[in-house]
C-alpha positions in Angstrom: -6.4 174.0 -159.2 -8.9 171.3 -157.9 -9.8 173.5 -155.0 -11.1 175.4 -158.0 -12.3 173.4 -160.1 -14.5 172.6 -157.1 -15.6 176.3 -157.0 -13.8 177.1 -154.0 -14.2 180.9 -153.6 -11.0 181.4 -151.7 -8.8 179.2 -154.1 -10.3 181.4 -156.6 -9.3 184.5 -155.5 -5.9 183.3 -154.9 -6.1 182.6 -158.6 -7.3 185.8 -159.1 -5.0 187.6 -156.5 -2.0 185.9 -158.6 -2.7 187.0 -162.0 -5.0 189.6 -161.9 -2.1 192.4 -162.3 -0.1 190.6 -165.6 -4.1 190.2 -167.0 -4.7 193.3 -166.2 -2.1 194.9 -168.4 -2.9 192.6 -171.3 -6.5 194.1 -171.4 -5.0 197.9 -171.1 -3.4 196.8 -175.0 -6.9 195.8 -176.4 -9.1 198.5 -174.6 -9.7 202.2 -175.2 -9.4 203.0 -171.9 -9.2 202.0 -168.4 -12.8 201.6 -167.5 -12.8 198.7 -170.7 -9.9 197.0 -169.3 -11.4 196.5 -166.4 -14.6 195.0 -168.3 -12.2 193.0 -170.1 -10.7 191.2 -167.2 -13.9 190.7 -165.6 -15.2 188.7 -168.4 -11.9 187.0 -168.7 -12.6 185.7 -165.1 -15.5 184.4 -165.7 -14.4 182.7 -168.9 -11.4 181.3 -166.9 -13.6 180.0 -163.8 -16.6 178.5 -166.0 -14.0 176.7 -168.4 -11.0 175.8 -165.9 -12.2 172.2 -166.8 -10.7 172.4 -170.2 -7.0 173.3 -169.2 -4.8 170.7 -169.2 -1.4 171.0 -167.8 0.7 169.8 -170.9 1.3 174.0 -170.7 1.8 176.7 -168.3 -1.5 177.9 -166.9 -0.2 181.2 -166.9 -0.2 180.7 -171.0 -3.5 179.4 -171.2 -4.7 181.9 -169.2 -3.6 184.6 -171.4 -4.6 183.2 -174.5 -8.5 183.0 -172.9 -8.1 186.6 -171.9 -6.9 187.6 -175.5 -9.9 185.7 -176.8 -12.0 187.2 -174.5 -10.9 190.2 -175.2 -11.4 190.1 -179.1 -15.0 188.9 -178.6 -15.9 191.6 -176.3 -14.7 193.7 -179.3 -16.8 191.8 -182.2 -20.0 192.1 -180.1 -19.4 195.6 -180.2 -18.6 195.9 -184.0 -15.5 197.4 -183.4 -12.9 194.9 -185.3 -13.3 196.1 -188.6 -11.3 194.9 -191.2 -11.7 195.6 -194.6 -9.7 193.8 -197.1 -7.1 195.8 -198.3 -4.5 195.4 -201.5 -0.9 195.6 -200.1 -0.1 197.1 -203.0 -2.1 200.4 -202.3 -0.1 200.9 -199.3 3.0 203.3 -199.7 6.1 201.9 -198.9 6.6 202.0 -195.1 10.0 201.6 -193.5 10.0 198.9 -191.7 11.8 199.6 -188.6 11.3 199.6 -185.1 7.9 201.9 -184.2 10.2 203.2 -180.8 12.2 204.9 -180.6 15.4 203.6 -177.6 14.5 203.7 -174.2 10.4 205.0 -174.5 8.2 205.0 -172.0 6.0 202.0 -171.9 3.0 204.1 -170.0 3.1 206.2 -173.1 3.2 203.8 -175.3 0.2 201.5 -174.4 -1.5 205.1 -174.4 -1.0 204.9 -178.0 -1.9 201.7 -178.6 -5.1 202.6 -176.8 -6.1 205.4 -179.4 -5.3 202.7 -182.4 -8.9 201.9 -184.3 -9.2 198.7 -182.6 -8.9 196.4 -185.5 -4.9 197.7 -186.0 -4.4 197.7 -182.1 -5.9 193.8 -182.3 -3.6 192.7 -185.0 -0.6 195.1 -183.7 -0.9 193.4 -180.6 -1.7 190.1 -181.6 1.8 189.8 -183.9 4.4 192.6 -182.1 3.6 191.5 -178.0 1.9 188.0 -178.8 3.9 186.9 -181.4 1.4 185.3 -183.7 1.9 184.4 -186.8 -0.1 186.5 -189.4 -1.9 183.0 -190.9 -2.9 182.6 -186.6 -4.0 186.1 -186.5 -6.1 185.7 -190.0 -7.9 182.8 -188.4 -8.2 183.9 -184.9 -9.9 187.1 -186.3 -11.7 185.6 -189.3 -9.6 187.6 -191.7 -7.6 187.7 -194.6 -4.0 187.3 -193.9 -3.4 190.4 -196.1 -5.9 192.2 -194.1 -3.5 191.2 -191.0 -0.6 192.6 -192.6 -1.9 196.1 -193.7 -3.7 196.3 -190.5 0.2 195.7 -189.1 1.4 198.0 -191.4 -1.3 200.6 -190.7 -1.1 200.2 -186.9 3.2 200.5 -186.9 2.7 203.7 -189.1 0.1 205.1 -187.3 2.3 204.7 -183.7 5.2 206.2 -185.8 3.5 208.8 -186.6 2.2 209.5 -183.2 5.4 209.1 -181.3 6.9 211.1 -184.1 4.9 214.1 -183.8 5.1 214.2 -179.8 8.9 213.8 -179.8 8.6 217.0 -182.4 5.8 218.6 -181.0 
């Protein structure tokens, strides 16, 4: 860390070497594609160099540095006006079940596939609360949203993947 800190470019791409692979896959859940992911993580890096400074080791670094690639990611997607979130009434959404979106033993390549074609507003928030685990007042605020808006995102996101898994297990 303070061989970092110091801008050392070899204790930097052991940094890099170390988590590039688990930041990597984060990305792949709030890109469209593979080519975005990549832009994702290369922003994340530079976030993560240029503001090392502010982690302080009261938490895992591995934490912090996901929650600066998450952010990273999500404002990447604002500058391109892609988290749209209109403000829906829970109560115009039809009942959906809620159950689990997979179906037992699913491939996880298929899956963040999926995810991938989601809008990017439901794959932020379905992300966010299912592999994250925010809270949907954290997401509302991390977003600038609504906290209803987070849910029938949620809702819209877990029907959608239903949907999608449903009709290829059919199809």
């Amino acid at each position: 860390m303070k061989a970092c800190l110091k801008g050392d470019k070899r204790a930097q791409r052991d940094l890099y070497e170390q988590y590039k692979q688990l930041l990597f896959k984060l990305c792949l859940r709030y890109a469209r594609d593979r080519q975005e992911a990549e832009d994702f993580l290369h922003e994340s890096f530079i976030t993560i160099f240029r503001d090392l400074s502010q982690y302080r080791a009261n938490g895992a670094l591995g934490g912090w540095l996901r929650r600066v690639t998450i952010n990273t990611a999500l404002q990447q997607l604002r500058k391109q006006k892609r988290l749209l979130y209109p403000d829906t009434d829970l109560s115009q959404i039809s009942d959906i079940i809620e159950e689990e979106v997979l179906p037992p033993l699913y491939n996880m390549e298929e899956l963040i596939n999926h995810i991938q074609q989601l809008p990017p507003g439901y794959r932020a928030v379905f992300n966010l609360f299912v592999v994250e685990q925010y809270s949907h007042k954290e997401i509302a605020k991390s977003l600038d949203i609504s906290v209803g808006s987070s849910k029938s995102q949620l809702s819209k996101a877990k029907a959608m993947l239903r949907s999608r898994i449903t009709s290829k297990a059919v199809g």
